[in-house]
N, C-alpha and C positions, 0 to 999 in steps of 0.2 A: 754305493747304493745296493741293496739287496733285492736278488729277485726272485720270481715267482718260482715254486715245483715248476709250471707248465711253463714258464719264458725259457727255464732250463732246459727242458724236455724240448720244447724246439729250436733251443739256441743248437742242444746234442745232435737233433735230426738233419737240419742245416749241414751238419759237418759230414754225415752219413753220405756215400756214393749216391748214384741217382737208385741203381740196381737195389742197395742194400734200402732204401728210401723205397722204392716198391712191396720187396718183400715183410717188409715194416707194415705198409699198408696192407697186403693182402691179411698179415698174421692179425691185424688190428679187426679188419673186416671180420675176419673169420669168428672171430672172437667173442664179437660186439652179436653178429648174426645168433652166436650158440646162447649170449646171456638173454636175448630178444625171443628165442623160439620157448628156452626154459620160462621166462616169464608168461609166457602168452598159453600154457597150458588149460584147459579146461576140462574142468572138473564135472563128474555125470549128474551130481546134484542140481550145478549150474543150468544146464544143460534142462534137466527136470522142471526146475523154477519157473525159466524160459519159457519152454513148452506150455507151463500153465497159465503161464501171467499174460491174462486178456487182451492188454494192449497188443502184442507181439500177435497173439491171433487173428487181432482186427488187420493188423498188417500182412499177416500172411493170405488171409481173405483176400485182403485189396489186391496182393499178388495176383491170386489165384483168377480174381476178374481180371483180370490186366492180360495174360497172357491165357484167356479163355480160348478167344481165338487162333492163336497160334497152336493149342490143341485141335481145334478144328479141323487144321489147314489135313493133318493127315502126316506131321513131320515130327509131333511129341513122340519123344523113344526112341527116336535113331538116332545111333548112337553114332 
């Protein structure tokens, strides 16, 4: 019976040390983290669109009530 790329791939890791099983994961992580940052880029047009589109205003408004008072208190700005 024939198996999968991935049944292979962790029938292989199976056989890897615990150690080398780690640094597997880290290289994996690191990896997965760089292709996850490059996708998540945002563009200043995007950004533009945002800014304009009403919705996202009304929301930023409602923010802005929402933590009115917490300006008040005399603690907005310190940083």
């Amino acid at each position: 019976m024939a198996t999968s790329g991935f049944e292979q791939i962790e029938a292989d890791i199976e056989r890897l040390s615990l150690p080398e099983q780690l640094r597997l994961m880290e290289r994996l992580a690191h990896m997965i983290g760089q292709r996850a940052h490059a996708g998540a880029t945002v563009r200043e047009g995007d950004l533009v669109a945002m800014a304009n589109d009403p919705a996202i205003q009304r929301e930023l408004s409602e923010i802005e009530k929402e933590f009115a008072v917490t300006e008040a208190d005399g603690l907005a700005g310190i940083p």
